[in-house]
C-alpha positions as a Markdown table, in Angstrom:
| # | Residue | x | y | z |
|---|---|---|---|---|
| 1 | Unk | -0.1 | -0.1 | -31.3 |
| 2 | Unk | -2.9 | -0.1 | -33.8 |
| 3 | Unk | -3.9 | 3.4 | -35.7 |
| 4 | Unk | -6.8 | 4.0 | -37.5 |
| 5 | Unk | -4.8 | 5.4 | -40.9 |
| 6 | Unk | -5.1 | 5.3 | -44.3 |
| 7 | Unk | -1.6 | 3.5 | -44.6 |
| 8 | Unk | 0.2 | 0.7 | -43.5 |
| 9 | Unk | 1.7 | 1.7 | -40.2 |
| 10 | Unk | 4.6 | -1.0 | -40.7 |
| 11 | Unk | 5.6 | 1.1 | -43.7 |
| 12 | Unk | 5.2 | 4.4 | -42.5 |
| 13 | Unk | 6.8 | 6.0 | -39.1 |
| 14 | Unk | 3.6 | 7.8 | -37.7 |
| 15 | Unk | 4.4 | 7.7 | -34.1 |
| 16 | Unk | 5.5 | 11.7 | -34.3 |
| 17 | Unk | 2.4 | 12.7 | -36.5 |
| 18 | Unk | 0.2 | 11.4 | -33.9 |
| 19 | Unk | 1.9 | 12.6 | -31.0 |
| 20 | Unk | 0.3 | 14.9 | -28.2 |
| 21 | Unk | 3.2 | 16.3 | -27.0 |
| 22 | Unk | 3.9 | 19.2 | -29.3 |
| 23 | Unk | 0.7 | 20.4 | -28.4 |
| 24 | Unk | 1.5 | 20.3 | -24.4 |
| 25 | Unk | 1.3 | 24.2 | -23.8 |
| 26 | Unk | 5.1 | 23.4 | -21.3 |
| 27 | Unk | 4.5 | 27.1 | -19.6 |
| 28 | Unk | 1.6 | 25.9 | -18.0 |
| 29 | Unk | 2.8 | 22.4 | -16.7 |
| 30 | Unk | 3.3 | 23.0 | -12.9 |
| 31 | Unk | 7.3 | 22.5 | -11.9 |
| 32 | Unk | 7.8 | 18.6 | -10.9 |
| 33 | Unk | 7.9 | 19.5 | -7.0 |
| 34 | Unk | 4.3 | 20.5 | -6.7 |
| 35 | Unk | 2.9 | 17.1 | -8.4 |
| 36 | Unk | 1.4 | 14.4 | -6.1 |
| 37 | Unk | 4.2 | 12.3 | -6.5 |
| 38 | Unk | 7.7 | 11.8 | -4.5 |
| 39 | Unk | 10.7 | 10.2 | -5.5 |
| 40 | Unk | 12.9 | 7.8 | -3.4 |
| 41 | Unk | 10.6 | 5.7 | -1.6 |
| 42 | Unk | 13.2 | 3.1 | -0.9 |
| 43 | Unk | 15.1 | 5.8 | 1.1 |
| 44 | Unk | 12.5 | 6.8 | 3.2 |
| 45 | Unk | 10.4 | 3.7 | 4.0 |
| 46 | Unk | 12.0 | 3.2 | 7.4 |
| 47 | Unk | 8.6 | 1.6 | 9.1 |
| 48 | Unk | 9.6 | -1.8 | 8.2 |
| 49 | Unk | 12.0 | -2.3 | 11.4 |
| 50 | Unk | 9.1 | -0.9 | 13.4 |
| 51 | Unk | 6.9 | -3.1 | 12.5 |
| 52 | Unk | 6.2 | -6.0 | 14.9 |
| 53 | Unk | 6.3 | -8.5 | 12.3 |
| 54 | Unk | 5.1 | -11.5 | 14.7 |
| 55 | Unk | 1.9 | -9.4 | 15.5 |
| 56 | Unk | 0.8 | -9.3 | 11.9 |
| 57 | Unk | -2.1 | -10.5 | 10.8 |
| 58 | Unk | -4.6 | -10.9 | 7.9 |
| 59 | Unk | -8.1 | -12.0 | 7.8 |
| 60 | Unk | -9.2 | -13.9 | 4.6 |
| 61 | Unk | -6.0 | -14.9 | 3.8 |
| 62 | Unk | -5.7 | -18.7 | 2.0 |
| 63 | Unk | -2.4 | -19.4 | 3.1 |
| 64 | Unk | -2.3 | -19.0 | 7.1 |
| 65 | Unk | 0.7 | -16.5 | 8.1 |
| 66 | Unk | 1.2 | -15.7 | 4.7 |
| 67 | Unk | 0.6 | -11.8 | 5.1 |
| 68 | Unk | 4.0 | -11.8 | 6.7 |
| 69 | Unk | 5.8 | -12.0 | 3.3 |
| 70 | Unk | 4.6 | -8.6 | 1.8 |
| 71 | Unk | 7.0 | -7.1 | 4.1 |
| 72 | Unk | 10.3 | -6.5 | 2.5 |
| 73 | Unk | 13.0 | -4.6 | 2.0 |
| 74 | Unk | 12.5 | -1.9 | -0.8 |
| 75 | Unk | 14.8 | -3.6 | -3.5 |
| 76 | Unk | 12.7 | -6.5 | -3.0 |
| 77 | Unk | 9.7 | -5.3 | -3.2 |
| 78 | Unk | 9.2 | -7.2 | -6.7 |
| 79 | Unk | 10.2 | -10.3 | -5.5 |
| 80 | Unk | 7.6 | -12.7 | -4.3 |
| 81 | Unk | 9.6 | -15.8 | -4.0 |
| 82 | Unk | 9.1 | -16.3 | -0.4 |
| 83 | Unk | 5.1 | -15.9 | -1.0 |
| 84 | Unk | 2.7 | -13.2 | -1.1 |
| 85 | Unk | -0.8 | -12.6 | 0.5 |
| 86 | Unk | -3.8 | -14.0 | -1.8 |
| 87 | Unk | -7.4 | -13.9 | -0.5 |
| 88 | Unk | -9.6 | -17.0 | -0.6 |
| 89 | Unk | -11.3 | -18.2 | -3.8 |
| 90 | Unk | -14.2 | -16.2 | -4.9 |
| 91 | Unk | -13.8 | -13.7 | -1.7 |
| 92 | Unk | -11.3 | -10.8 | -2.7 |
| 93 | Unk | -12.0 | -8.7 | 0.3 |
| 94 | Unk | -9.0 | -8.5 | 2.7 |
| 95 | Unk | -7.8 | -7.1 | 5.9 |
| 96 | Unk | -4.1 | -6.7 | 7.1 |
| 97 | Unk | -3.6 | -5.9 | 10.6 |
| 98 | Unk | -0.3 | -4.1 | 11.3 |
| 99 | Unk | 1.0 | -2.9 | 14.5 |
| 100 | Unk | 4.6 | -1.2 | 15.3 |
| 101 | Unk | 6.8 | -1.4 | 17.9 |
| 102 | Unk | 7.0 | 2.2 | 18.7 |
| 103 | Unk | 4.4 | 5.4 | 17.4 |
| 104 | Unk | 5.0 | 6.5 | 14.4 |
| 105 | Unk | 3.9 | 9.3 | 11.9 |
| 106 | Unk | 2.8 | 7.8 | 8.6 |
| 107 | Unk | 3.6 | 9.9 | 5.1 |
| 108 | Unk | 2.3 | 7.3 | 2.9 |
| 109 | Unk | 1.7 | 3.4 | 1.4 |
| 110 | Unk | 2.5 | 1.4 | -1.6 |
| 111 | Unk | 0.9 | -1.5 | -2.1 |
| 112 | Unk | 1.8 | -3.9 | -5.1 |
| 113 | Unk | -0.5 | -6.5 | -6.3 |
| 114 | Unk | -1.1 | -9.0 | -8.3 |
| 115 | Unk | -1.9 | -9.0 | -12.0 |
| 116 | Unk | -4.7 | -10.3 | -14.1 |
| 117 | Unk | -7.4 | -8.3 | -12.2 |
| 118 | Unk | -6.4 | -9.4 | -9.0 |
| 119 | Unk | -4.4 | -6.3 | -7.6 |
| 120 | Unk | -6.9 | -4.3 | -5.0 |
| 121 | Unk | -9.0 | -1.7 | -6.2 |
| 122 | Unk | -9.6 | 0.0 | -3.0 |
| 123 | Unk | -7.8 | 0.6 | 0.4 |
| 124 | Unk | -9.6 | 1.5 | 3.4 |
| 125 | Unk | -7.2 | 2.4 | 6.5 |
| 126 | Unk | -8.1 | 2.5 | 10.2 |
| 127 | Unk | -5.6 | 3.6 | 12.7 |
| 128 | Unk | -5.1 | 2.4 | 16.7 |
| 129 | Unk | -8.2 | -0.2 | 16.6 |
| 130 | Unk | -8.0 | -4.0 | 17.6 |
| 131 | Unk | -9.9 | -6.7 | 16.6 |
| 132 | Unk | -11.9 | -5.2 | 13.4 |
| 133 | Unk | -13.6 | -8.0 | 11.4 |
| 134 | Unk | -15.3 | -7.4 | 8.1 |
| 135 | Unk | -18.7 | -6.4 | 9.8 |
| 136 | Unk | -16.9 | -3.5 | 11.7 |
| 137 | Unk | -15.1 | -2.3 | 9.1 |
| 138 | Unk | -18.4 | -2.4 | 6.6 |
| 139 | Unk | -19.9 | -0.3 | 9.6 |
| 140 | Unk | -17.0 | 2.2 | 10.3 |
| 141 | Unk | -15.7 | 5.6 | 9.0 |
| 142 | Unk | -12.3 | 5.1 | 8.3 |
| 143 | Unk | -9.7 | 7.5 | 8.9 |
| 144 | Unk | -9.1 | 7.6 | 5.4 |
| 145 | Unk | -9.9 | 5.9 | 1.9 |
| 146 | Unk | -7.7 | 5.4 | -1.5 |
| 147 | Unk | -9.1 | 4.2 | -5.0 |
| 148 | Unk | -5.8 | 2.0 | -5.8 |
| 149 | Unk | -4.4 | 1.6 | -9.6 |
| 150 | Unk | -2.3 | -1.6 | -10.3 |
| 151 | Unk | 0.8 | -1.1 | -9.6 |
| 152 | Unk | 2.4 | -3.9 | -10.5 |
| 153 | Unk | 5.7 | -2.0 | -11.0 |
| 154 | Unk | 5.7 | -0.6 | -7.2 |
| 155 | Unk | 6.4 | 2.7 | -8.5 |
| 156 | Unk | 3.0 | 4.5 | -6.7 |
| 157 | Unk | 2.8 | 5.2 | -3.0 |
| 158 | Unk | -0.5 | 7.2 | -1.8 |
| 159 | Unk | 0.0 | 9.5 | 0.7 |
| 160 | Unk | -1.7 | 10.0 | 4.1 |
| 161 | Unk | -3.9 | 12.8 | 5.5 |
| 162 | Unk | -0.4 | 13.5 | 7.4 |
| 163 | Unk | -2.3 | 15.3 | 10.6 |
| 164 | Unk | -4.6 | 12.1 | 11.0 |
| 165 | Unk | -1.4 | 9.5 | 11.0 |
| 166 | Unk | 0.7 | 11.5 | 13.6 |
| 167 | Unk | 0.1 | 9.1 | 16.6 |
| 168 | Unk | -0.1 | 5.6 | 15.1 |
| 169 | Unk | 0.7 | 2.1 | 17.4 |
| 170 | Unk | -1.3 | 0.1 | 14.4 |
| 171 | Unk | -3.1 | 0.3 | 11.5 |
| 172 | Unk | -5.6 | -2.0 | 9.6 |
| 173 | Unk | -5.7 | -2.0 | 6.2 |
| 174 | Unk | -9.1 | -2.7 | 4.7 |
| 175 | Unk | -9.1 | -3.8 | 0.8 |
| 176 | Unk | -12.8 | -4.8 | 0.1 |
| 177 | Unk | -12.4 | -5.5 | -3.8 |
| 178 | Unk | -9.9 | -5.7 | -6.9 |
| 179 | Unk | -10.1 | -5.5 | -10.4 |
| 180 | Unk | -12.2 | -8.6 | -11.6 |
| 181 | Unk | -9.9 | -11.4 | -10.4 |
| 182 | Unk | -11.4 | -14.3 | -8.3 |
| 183 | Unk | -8.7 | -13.8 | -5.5 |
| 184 | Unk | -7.1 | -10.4 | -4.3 |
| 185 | Unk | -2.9 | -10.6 | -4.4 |
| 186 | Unk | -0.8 | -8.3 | -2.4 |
| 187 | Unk | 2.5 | -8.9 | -3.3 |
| 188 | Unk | 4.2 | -6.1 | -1.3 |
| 189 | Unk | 3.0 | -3.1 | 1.2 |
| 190 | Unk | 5.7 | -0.5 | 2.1 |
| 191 | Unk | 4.7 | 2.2 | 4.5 |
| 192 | Unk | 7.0 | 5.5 | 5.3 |
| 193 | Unk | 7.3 | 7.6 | 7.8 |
| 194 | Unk | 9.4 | 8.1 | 11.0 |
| 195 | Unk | 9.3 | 6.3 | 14.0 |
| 196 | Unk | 8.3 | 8.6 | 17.7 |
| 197 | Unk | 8.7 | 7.2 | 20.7 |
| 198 | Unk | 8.0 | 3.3 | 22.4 |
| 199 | Unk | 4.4 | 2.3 | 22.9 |
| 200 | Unk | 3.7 | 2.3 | 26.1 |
| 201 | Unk | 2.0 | -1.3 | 26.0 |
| 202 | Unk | 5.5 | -3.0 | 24.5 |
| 203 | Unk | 7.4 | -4.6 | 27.0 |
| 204 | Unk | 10.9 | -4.2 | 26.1 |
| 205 | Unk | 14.3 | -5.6 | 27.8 |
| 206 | Unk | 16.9 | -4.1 | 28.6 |
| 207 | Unk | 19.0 | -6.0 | 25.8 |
| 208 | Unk | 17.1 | -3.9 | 23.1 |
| 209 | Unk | 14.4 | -6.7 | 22.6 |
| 210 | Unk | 10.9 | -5.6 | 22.3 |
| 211 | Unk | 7.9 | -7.7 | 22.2 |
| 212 | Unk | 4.3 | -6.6 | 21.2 |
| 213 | Unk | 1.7 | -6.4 | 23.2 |
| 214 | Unk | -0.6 | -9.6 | 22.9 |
| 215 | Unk | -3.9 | -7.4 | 22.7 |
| 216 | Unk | -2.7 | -5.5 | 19.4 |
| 217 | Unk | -4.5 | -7.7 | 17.1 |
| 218 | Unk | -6.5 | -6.8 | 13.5 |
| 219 | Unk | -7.1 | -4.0 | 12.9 |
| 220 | Unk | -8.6 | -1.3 | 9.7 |
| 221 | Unk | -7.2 | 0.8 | 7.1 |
| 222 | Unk | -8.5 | 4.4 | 6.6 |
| 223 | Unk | -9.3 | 6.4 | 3.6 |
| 224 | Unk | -7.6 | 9.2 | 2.2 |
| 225 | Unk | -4.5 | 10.7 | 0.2 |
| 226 | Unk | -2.8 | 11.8 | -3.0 |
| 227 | Unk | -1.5 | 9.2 | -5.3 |
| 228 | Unk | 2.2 | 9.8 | -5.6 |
| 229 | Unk | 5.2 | 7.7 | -7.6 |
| 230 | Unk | 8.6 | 6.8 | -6.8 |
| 231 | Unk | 11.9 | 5.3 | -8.0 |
């Protein structure tokens, strides 16, 4: 990294000079549990087996069906050999349509994207509505808004207004921009919480197969939430 000295940096160890950190006043730095952030995501996102996977959807997405792929397993999260949801050319606005097989409270999301300005900027959720194209969800309030960072690491999730997200059968994400790139890349979405009880419009068998209800197609994401990072 570049300094503005009145020496050659590769000859001189400045790094400790030029340090903040013995200046950090430490009695005044709040104790780690009252921060914004949570550890151990990967233990706690249990949404993925709720999620009705076939019932998925994404609208502006360049590869049809391709919105399915974000949704890993934890340890995977960084792996986007089986694909990863990219918007169309020139259009980075998005919307993921995501709906469960049972209510469920939601704590938080992560959401990793792409690099080279094309991770989303902004997340827009809206909770328990079907069919919401761009128009409506231009024209509605959502339950709740983020401004997103890049988090090309996966080591952010953003919490929830907890209260709002107690009752959810699906959620639409709405992400209506990025960071500069001509296409918008989602490359993983995690979502914790805890799973309530079955959704009265799943018809389930009596062999423990349930199947979502045709009707539950797209629908919006909702602002809202502290930015939080995990392991």
């Amino acid at each position: 990294m570049a300094c503005l000295h009145d020496h050659s940096c590769e000859e001189h160890d400045c790094s400790s000079d030029w340090s903040l950190y013995k200046h950090v006043d430490l009695s005044k730095v709040p104790p780690l549990s009252s921060w914004s952030f949570t550890l151990g995501f990967s233990s706690l996102s249990i949404l993925r087996s709720v999620i009705s996977l076939e019932s998925v959807s994404a609208l502006n997405e360049a590869v049809s069906g391709s919105v399915k792929s974000v949704f890993r397993a934890w340890e995977q999260r960084l792996n986007s050999s089986e694909g990863y949801l990219e918007s169309n050319e020139g259009d980075p606005e998005l919307i993921v349509f995501i709906p469960f097989t049972s209510d469920v409270k939601l704590k938080s999301i992560s959401i990793v994207g792409g690099a080279d300005g094309t991770s989303p900027a902004k997340m827009r959720a809206f909770i328990n509505r079907d069919g919401i194209d761009f128009s409506d969800a231009q024209n509605m309030q959502p339950v709740q808004e983020w401004d997103l960072v890049e988090n090309l690491q996966g080591v952010l999730e953003y919490q929830t207004r907890y209260s709002r997200f107690q009752s959810v059968g699906n959620i639409t994400l709405h992400f209506p921009d990025n960071f500069g790139g001509d296409t918008t890349q989602i490359h993983y979405i995690g979502l914790k919480g805890e799973a309530t009880q079955l959704k009265r419009d799943v018809v389930a068998t009596i062999v423990y197969e349930l199947m979502p209800n045709p009707s539950d197609h797209k629908t919006r994401a909702e602002t809202g939430g502290g930015l939080s990072q995990v392991e």
